[in-house]
Backbone as CSV, one residue per row, in Angstrom:
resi,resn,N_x,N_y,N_z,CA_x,CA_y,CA_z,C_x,C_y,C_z
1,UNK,0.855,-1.179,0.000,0.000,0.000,0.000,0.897,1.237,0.000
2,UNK,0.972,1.873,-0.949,1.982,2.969,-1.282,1.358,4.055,-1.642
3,UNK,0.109,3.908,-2.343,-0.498,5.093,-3.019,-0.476,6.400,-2.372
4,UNK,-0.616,7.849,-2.672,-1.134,8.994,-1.889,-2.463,8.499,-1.917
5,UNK,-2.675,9.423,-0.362,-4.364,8.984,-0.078,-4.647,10.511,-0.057
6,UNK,-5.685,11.082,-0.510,-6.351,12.105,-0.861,-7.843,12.046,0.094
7,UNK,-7.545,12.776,1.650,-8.449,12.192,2.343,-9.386,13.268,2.214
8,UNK,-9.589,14.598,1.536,-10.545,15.431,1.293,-11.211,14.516,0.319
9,UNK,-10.755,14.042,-0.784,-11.597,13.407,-1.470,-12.444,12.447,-0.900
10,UNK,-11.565,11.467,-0.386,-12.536,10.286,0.611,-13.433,10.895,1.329
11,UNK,-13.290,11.807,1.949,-14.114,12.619,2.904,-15.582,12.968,1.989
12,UNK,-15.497,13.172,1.006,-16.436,14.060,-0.047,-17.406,12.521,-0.525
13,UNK,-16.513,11.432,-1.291,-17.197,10.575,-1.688,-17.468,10.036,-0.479
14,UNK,-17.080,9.953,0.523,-18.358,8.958,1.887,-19.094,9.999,2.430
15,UNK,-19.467,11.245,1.916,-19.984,12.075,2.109,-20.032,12.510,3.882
16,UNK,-18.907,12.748,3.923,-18.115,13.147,5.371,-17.579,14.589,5.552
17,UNK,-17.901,15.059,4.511,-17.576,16.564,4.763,-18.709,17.841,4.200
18,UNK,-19.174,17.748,5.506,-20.338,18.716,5.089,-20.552,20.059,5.071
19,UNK,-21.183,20.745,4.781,-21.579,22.306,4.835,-22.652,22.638,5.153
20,UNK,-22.821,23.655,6.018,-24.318,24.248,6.677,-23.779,25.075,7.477
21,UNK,-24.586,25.219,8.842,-24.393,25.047,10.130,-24.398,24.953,11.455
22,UNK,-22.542,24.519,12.068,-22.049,23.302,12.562,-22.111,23.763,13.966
23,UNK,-22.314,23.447,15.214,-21.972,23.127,16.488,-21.270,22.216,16.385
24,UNK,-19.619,22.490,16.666,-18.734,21.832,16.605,-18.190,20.861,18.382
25,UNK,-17.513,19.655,18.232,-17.324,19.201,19.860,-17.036,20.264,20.561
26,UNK,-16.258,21.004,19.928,-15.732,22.115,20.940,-16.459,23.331,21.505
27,UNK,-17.416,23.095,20.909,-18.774,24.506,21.303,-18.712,25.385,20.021
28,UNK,-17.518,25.731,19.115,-17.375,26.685,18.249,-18.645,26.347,17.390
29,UNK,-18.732,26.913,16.294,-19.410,27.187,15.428,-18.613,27.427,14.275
30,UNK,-19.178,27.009,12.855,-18.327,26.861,11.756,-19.571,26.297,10.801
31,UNK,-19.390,26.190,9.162,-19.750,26.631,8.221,-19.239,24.728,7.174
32,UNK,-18.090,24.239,8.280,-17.858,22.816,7.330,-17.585,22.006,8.768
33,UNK,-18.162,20.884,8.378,-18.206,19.975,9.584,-17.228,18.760,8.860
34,UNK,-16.769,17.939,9.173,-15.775,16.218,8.922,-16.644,15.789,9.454
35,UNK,-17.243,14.181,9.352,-18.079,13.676,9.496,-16.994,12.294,9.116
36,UNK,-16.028,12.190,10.346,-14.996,11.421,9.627,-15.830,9.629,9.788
37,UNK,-16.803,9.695,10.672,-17.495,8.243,10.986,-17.796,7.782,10.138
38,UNK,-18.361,8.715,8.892,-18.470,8.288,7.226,-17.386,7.427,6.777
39,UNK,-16.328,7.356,7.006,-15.113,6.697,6.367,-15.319,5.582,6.840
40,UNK,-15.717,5.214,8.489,-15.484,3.882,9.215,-16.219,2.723,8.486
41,UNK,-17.391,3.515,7.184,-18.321,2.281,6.816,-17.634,1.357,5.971
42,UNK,-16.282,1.893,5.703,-15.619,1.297,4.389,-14.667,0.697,5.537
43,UNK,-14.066,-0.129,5.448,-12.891,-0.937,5.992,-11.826,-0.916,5.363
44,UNK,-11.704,-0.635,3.815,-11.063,-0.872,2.956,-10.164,0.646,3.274
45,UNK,-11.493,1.651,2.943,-10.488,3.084,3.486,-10.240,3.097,4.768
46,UNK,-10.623,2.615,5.877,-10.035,2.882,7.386,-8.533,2.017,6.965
47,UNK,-8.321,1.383,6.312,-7.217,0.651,6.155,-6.207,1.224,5.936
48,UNK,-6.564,2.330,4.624,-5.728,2.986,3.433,-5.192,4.480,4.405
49,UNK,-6.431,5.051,5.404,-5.986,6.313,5.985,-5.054,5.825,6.972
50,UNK,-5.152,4.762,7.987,-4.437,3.829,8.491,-3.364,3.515,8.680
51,UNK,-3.002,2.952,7.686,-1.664,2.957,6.792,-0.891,3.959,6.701
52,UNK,-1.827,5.296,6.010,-1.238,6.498,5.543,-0.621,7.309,7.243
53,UNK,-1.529,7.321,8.063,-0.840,8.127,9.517,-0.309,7.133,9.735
54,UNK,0.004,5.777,10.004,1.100,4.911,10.665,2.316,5.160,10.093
55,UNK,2.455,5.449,8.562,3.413,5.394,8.149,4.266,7.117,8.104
56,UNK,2.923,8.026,8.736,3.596,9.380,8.613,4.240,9.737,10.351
57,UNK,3.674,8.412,11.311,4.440,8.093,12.225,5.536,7.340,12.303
58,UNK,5.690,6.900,11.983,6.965,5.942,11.640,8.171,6.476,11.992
59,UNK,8.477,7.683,11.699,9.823,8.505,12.662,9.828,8.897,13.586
60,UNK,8.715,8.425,14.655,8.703,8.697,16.114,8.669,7.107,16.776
61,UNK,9.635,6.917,17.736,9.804,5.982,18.376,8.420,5.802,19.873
62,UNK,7.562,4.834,19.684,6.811,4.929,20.574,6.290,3.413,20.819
63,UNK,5.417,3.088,21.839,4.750,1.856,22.059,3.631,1.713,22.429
64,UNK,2.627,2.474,22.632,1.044,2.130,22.386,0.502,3.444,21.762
65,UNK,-0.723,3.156,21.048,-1.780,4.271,20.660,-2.714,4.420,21.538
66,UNK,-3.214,5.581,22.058,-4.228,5.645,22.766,-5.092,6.612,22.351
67,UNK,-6.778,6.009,21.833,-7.569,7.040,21.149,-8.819,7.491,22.195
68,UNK,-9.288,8.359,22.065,-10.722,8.619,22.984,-11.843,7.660,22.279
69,UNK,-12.597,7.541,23.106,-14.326,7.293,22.689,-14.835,8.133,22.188
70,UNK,-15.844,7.900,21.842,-16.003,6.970,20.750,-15.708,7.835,19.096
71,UNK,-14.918,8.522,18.943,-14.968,8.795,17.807,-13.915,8.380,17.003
72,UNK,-12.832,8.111,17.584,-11.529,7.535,17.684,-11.091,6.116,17.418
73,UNK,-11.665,5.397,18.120,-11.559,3.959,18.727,-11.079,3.233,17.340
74,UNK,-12.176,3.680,16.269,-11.861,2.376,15.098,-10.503,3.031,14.182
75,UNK,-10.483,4.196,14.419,-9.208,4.860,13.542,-8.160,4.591,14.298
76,UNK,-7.867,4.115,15.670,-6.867,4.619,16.602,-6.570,2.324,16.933
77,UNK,-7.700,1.806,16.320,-6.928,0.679,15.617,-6.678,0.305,14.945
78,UNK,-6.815,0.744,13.759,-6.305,0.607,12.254,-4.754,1.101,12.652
79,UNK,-4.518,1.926,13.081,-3.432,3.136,12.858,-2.553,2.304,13.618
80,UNK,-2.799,1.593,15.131,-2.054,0.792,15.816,-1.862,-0.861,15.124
81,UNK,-2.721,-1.055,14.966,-2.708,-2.431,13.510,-1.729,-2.089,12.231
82,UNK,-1.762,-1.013,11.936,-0.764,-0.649,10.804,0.769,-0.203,11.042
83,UNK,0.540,0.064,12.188,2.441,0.159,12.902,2.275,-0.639,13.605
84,UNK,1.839,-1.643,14.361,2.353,-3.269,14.475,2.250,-2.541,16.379
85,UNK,1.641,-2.264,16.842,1.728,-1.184,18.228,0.376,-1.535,19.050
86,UNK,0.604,-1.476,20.433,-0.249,-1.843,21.240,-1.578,-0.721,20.828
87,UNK,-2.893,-0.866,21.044,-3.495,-0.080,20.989,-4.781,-0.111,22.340
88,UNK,-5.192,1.332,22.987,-6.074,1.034,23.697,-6.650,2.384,23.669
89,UNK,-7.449,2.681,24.902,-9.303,3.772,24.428,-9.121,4.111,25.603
90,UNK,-9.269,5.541,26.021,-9.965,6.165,26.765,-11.330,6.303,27.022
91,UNK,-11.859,6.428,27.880,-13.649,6.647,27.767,-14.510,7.461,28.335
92,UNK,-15.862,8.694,28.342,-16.223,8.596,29.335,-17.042,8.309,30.709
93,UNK,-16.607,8.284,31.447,-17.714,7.779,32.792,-17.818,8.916,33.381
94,UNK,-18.836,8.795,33.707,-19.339,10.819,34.575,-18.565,11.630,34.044
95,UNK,-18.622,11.777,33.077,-18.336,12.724,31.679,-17.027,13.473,31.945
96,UNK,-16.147,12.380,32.309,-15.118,12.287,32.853,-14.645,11.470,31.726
97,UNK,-12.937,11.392,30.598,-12.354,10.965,30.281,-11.987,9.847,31.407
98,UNK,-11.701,8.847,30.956,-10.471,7.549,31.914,-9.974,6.243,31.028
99,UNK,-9.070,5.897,31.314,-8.739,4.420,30.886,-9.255,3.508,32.114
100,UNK,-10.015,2.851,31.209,-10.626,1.844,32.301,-10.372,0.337,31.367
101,UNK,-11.402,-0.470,32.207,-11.449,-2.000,31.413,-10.084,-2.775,31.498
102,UNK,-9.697,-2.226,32.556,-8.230,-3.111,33.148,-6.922,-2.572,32.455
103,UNK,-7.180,-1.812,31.643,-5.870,-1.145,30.758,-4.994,-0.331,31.257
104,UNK,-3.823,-0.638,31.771,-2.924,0.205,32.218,-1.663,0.324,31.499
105,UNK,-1.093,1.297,31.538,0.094,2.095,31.306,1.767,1.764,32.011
106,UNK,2.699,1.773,31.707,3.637,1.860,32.279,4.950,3.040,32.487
107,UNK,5.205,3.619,33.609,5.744,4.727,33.834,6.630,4.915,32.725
108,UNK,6.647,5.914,32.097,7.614,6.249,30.920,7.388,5.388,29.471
109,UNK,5.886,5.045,29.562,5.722,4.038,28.086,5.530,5.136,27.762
110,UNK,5.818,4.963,26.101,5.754,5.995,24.937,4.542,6.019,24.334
111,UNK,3.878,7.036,24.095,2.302,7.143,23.941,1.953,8.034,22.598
112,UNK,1.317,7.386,21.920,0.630,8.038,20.758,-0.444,8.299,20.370
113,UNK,-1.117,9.615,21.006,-2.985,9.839,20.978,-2.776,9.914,19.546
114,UNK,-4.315,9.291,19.477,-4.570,9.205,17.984,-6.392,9.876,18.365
115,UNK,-6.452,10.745,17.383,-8.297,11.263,17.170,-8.729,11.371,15.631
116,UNK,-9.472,11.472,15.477,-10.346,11.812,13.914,-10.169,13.307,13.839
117,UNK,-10.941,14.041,14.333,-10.909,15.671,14.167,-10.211,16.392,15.067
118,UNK,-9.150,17.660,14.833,-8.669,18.004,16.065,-9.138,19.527,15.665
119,UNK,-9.772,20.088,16.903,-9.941,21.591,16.516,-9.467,22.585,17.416
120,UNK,-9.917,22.297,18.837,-9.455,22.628,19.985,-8.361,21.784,20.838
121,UNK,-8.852,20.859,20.401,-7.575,19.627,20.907,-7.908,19.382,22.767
122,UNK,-9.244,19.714,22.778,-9.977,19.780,23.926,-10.011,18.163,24.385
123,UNK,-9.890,16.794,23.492,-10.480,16.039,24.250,-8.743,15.010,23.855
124,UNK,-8.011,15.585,23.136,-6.586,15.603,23.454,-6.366,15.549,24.919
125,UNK,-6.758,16.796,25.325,-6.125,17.295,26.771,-6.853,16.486,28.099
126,UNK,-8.030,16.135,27.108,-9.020,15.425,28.323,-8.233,14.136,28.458
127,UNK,-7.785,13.675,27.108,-6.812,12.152,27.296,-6.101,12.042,27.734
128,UNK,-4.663,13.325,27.902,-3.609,13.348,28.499,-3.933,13.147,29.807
129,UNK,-4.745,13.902,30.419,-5.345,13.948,31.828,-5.888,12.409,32.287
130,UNK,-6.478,11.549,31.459,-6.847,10.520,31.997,-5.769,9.709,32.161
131,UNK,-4.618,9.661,31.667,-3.806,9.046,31.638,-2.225,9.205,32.504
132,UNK,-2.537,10.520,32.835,-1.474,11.156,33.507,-0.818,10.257,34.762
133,UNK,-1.807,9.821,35.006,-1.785,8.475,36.603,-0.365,8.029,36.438
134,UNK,-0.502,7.653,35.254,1.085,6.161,34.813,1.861,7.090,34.470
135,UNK,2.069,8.308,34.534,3.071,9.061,33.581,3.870,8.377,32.807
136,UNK,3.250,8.113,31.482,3.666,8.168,30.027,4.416,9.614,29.394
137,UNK,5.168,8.977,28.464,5.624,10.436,27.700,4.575,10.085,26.432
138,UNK,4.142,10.891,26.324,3.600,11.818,25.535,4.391,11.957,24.058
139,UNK,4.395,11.423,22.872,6.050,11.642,22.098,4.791,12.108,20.823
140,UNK,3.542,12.330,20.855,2.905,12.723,19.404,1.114,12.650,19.897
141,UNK,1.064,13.203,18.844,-1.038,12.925,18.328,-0.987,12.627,16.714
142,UNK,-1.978,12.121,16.471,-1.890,11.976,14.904,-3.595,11.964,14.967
143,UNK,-4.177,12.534,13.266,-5.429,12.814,13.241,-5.405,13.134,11.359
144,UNK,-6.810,12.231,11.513,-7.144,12.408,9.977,-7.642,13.546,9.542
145,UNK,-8.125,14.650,10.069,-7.727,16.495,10.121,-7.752,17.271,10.870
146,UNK,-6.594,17.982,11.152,-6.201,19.124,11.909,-6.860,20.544,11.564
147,UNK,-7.784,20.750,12.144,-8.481,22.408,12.384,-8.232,23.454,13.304
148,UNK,-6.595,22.888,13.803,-5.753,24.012,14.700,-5.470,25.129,14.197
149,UNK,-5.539,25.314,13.126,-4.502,26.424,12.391,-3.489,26.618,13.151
150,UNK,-2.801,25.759,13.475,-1.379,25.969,13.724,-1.317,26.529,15.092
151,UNK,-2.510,26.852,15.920,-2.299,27.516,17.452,-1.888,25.849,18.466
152,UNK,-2.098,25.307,18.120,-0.975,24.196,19.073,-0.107,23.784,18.600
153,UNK,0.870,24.256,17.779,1.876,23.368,17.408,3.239,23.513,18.461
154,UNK,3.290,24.712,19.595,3.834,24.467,20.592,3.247,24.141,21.771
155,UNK,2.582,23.066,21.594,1.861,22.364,22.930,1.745,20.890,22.420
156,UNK,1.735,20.465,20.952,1.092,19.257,20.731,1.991,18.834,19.232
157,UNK,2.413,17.823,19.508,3.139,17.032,18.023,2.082,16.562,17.089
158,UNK,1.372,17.102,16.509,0.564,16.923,15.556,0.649,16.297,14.311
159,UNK,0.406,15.241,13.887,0.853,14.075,12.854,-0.716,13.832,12.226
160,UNK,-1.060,15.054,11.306,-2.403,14.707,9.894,-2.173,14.328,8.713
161,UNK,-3.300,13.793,8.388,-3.465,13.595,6.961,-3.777,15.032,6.135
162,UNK,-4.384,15.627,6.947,-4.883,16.398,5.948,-5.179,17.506,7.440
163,UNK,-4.356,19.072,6.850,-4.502,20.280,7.586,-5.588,21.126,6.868
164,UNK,-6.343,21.608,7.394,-7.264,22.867,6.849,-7.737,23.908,7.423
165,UNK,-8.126,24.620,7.425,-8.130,26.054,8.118,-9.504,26.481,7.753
166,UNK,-10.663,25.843,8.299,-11.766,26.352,7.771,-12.117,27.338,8.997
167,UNK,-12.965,28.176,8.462,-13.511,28.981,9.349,-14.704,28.851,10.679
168,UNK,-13.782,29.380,11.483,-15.170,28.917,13.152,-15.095,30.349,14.164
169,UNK,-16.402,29.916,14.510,-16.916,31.138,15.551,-17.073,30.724,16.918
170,UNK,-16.666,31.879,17.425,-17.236,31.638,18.944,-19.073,31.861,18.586
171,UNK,-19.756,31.529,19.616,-21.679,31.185,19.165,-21.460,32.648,19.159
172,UNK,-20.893,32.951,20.383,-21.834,34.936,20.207,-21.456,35.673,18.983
173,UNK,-20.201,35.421,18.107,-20.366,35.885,17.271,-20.431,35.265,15.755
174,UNK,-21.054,34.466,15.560,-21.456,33.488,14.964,-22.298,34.284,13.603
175,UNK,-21.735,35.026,12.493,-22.832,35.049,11.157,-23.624,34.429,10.885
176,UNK,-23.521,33.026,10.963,-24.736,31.945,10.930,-26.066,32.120,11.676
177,UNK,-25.195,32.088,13.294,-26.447,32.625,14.102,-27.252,33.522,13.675
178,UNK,-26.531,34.556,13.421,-26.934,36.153,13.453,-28.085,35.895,11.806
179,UNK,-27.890,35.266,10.878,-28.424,34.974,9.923,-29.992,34.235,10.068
180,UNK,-30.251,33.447,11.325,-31.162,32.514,11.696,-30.678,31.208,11.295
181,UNK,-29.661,30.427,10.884,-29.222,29.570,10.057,-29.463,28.407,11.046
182,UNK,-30.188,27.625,11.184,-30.225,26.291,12.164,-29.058,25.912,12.226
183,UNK,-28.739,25.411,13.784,-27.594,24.658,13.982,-27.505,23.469,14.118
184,UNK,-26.836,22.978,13.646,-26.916,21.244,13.423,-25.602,20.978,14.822
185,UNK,-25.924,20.114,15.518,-24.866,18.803,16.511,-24.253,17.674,16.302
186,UNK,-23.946,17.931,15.159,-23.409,16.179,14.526,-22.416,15.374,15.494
187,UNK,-21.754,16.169,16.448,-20.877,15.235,17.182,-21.164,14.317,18.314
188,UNK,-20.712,13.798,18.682,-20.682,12.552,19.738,-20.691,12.892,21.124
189,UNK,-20.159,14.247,21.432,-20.315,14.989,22.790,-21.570,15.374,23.352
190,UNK,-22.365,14.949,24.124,-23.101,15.056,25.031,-22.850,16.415,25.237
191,UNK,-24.150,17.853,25.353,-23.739,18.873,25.974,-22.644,19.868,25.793
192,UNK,-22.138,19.503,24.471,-21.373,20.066,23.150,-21.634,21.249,22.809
């Protein structure tokens, strides 16, 4: 498996990248949503994007992946299946991030969060935190798209497929709002 993977495109044909608008996980507001769960129906592409971040990890020395719930989970084992690497899930309970289900860490294991969308990098931080117990190093994140514009790249090793810079609002000042434009919740966060 060598090909470039063109994950805006994939995104478009599993019809995973939408327009309207978005109430994003992070509370923002924005105009294009990833709808990366669209990809998970194919196996064939969770394989191919998979592949593609394992192998754009590959120059970081590490030993498990660890993805959040549930948006994560099936990308964050492909990605650990494709670099040959332990993989395990954060979750939450009283809306509380944790590693649970007997999964533990070892002081100074090398750790690689893996997520689908990063915008705020809010549930990044919620992972680091669940995990902090075992103090792991921390050596990367990897994500099938980055919507940081570049404001964490001194806080977070960021490893995408695909960077973009679409536009987001705080709600209060939101054009959409201000327009009457219904807001859609497509994400997985409870209270989002």
């Amino acid at each position: 498996m060598t090909e470039i993977i063109d994950v805006k495109k994939l995104l478009i044909e599993a019809d995973g990248l939408l327009h309207g608008h978005f109430c994003l996980t992070s509370g923002l507001h924005s105009d294009t949503y990833f709808q990366c769960a669209k990809l998970y129906q194919y196996p064939d592409l969770v394989e191919k994007i998979g592949f593609a971040l394992a192998k754009k990890l590959s120059g970081l020395e590490f030993d498990t992946i660890i993805a959040p719930a549930i948006g994560a989970v099936i990308f964050g084992y492909e990605v650990a299946k494709q670099a040959k690497k332990r993989n395990l899930f954060v979750e939450r309970k009283d809306g509380t991030m944790q590693l649970r289900r007997g999964y533990t860490l070892k002081k100074g294991e090398r750790v690689v969060i893996i997520e689908d969308v990063i915008t705020t990098a809010r549930t990044i931080f919620e992972t680091i935190d669940a995990i902090k117990e075992f103090e792991p190093e921390i050596v990367g994140v990897g994500c099938i798209v980055d919507r940081t514009q570049g404001k964490l790249d001194d806080k977070l090793k960021i490893n995408s497929l695909l960077k973009i810079d679409p536009v987001v609002y705080e709600p209060a000042n939101c054009p959409l709002c201000k327009e009457n434009i219904p807001v859609v919740k497509p994400g997985s966060r409870v209270g989002a």
